[in-house]
C-alpha positions in Angstrom: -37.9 -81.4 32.3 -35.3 -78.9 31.3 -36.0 -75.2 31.5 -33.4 -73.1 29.2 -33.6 -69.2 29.7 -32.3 -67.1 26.8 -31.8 -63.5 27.2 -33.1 -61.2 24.8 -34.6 -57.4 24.9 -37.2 -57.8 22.1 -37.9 -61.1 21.9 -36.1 -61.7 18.5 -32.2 -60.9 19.3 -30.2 -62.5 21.9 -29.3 -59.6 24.2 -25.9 -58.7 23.1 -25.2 -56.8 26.3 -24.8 -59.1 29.5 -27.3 -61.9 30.0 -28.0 -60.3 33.5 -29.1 -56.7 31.2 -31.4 -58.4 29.0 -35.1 -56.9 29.6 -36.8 -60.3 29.2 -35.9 -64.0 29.5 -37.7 -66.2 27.1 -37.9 -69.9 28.9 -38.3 -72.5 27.2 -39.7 -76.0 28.8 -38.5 -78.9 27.3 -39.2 -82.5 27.9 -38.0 -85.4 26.2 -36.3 -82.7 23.6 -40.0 -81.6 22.6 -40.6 -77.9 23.9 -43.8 -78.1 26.1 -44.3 -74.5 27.0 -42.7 -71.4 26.4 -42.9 -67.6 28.1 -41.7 -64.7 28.4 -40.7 -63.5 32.2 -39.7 -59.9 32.7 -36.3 -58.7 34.3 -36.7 -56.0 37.2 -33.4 -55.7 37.7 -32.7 -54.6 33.6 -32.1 -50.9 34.2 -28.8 -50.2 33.7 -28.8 -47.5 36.4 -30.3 -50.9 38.7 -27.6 -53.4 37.2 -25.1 -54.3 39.0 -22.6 -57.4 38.3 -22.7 -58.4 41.8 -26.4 -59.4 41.7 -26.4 -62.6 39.5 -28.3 -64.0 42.9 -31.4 -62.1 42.2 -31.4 -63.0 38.5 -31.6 -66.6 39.4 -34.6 -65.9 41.9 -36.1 -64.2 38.6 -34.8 -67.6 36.7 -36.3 -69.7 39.3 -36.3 -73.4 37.7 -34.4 -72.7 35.0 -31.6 -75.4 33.9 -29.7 -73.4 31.4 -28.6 -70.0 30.7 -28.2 -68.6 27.6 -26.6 -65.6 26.9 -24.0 -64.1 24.3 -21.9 -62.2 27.1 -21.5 -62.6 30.7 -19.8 -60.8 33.3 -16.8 -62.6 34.7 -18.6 -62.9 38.2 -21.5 -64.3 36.9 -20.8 -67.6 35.8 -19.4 -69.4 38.8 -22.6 -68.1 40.6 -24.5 -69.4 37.8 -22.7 -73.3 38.3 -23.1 -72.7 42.1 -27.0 -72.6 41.6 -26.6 -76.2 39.9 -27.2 -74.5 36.4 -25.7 -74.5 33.3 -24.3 -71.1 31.6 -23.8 -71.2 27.7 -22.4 -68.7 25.5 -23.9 -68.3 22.2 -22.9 -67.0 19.1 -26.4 -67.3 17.3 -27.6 -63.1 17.3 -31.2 -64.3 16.9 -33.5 -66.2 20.1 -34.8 -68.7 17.4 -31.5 -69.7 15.7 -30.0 -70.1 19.2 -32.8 -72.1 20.5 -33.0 -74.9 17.4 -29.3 -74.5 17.2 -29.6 -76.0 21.1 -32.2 -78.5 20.4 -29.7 -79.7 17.4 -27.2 -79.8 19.4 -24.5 -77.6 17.1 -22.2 -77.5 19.3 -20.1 -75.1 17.4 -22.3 -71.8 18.3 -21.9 -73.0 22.1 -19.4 -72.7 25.0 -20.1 -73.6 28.5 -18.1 -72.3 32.1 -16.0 -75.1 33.5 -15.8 -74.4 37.1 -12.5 -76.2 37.0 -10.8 -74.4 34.8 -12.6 -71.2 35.4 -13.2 -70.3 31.8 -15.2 -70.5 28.9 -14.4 -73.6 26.4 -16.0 -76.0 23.7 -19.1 -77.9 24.6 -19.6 -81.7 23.7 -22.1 -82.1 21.4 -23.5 -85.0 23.1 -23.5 -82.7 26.4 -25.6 -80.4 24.8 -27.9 -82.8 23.4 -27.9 -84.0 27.0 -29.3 -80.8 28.7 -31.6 -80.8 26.2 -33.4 -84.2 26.7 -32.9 -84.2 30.8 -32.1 -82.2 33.6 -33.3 -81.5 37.5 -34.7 -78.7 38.3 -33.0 -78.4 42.0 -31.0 -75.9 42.9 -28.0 -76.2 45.0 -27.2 -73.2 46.7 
């Protein structure tokens, strides 16, 4: 089952502030590319008095399971900590949580850019990757 985590502050936009800002996650569970559950989970650490760039550890304890990240910015820091936890971070350009999401399950690869850890920087996802990540994934973490 894959679990893909968008970021988003009222439940319609994607946060356009850092993923790690964004008030709530909305998780999606998806198996077979069919979404079996969905919810909602609360971000403690969303005060941006709280926030601090250097914490993308405890977002992923609040992201526990989840495959994918979604976000539409991310601090520089955050996604090689992100791939270290065996997850996958995504940059969107869809500015609404429902566009993003069926633009993930359709696999248009053209609102989407992943972090390639070996070349340490944002670039074009496959469209067959994507539709990957959406059909499969593990749920084990590597750190």
């Amino acid at each position: 089952m894959t679990a893909v985590a968008i970021g988003t502050n009222d439940g319609v936009s994607v946060t356009s502030t850092h993923f790690g800002m964004s008030r709530n996650y909305i998780i999606y569970y998806i198996e077979n590319g069919t979404v079996k559950e969905k919810r909602t989970v609360t971000n403690p650490y969303a005060d941006p008095e709280k926030h601090k760039h250097a914490e993308t550890d405890d977002i992923m304890s609040v992201l526990k399971g989840v495959n994918v990240c979604i976000g539409r910015k991310m601090g520089r820091k955050s996604p090689p900590i992100i791939c270290r936890y065996g997850r996958v971070p995504l940059l969107t350009k869809a500015k609404e949580v429902n566009q993003c999401f069926d633009a993930f399950l359709q696999s248009k690869s053209d609102l989407f850019e992943w972090f390639s850890l070996e070349e340490n920087k944002w670039v074009s996802i496959d469209p067959a990757v994507l539709q990957s990540l959406a059909k499969t994934a593990d749920n084990e973490e590597t750190v």
